[in-house]
N, C-alpha and C positions, 0 to 999 in steps of 0.2 A: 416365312418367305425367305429369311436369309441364307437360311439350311437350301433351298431349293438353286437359289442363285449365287450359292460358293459350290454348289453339285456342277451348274451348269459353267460356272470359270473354273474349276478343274478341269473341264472337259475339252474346253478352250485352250487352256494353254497347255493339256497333254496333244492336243491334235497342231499347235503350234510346233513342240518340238518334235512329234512326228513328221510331219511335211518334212523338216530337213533332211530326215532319212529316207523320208519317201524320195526327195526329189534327187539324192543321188544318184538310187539305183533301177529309175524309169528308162528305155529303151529309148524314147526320141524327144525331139525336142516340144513338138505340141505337147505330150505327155507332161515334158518339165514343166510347160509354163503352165499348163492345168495346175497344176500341184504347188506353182507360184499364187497363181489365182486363189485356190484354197485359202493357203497359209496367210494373204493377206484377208481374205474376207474373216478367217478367226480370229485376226487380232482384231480387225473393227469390233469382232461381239465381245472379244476381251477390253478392251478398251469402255465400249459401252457396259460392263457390267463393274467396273472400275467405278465408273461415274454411280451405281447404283447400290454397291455394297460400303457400310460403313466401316468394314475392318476386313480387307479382303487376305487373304490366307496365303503367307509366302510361299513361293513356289520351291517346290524339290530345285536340284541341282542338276537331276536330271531323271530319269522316269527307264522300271524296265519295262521293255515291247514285249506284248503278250506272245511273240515268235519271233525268231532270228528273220533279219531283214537281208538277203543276203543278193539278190535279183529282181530285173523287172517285175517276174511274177509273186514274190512275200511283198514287195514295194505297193503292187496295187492290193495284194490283200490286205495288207496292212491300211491302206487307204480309204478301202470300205468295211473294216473293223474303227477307225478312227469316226468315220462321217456316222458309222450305227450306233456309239458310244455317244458321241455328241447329239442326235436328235433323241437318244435314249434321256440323258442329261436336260434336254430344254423342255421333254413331255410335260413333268411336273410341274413346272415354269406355270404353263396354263392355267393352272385350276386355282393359283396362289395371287392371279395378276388380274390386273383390270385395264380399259383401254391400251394407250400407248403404250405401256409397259407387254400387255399381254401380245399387243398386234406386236412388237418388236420378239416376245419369247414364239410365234407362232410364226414369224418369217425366219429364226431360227433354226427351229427342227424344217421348215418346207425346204429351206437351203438345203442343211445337211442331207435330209432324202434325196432330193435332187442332186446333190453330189455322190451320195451314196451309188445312187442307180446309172450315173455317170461313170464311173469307175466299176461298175460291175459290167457295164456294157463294153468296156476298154476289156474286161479281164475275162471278156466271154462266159461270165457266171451268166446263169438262169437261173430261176427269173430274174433278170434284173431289177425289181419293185419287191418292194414291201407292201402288203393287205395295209397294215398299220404301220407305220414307220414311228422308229420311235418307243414301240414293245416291245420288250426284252423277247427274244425269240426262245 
């Protein structure tokens, strides 16, 4: 289980130092605070997987973006690459947890879909949803 929940705080705190990128080069200001809203609901699941792993794994310095972030539009894709990474990240969570632990790794990934599909609908991707959210595409 610790291999799945030092997967799922990598994922965390790559989409933590994401958001900062994301939120400089978003177009308005609802945009930002979206992207505000993100960045703090990732550190709550970082925080709670703190409490949860016995030796949790220092973070990089800093992380390369799988694309140059360079406008509103690499900002939101980057945004719904970060939220598909992270519910890709908390899938496994499931199968390794029980009660509270699992209800908390399964309001996990439903967040990140739900953000995911939030930002695809900002960045006029279709479909906006995932069949399964969470499967590596």
């Amino acid at each position: 289980m610790n291999g799945q929940l030092a997967a799922a705080m990598a994922a965390e705190v790559a989409a933590i130092y994401a958001y900062g990128i994301v939120g400089v080069h978003l177009g308005n200001a609802a945009q930002v605070a979206e992207a505000r809203a993100a960045e703090t609901a990732h550190r709550g699941r970082r925080d709670y997987l703190l409490g949860k792993l016995e030796q949790p794994a220092a973070d990089p310095a800093g992380y390369d973006l799988p694309f140059p972030v360079t406008d509103p539009a690499s900002a939101l894709r980057l945004a719904v690459h970060v939220e598909d990474g992270v519910a890709q990240a908390w899938r496994p969570v499931l199968g390794v947890t029980q009660g509270p632990d699992r209800e908390a790794a399964l309001a996990a990934l439903t967040d990140a879909a739900v953000r995911a599909s939030r930002w695809r609908r900002i960045a006029r991707v279709s479909p906006a949803t995932m069949a399964y959210p969470g499967m590596a595409s």
